[in-house]
N, C-alpha and C positions, 0 to 999 in steps of 0.2 A: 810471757805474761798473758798476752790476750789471744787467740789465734787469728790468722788471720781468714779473711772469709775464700770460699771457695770459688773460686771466679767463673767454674765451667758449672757451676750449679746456678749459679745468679744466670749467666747465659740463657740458659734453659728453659728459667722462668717464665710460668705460661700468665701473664696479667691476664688475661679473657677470663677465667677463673677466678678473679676479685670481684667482692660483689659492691655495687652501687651503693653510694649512702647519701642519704640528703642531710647537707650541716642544717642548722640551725642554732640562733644566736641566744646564748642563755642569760645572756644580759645586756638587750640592744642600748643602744644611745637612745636619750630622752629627745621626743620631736622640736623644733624650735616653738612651738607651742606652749610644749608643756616647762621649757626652761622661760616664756614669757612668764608666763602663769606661775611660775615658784620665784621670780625677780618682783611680782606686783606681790606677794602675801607676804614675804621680809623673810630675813634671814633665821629667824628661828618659827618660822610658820610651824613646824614638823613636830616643834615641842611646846605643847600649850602649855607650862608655867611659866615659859622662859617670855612667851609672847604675851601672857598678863603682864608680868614683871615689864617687859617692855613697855607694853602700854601706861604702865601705872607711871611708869619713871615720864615717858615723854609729857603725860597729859598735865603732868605737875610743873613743869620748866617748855612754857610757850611762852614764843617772843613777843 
């Protein structure tokens, strides 16, 4: 089915000939700042019909 690898070839391998790469995160974690700042503007902040609609329902039923 598969072959198997060559083992005196892998041996051989010159790693110094690999080049350097620098990672970088293409989608870091949110600072704990910014996850305060999206806990105080409420759970549909991101969708302003949803946060009218919010608003409209809370300001009508206060205790």
């Amino acid at each position: 089915m598969s072959e198997k690898p060559n083992m005196a070839k892998i041996e051989k391998f010159d790693k110094s000939k690999l080049k350097k790469t620098e990672m970088e995160d293409k989608n870091p974690l949110p600072s704990k700042e910014m996850t305060e700042q999206e806990k105080q503007a409420g759970p549909f902040s991101c969708y302003p019909f949803f946060n009218s609609l919010q608003n409209r329902f809370f300001s009508t039923f206060k205790p």
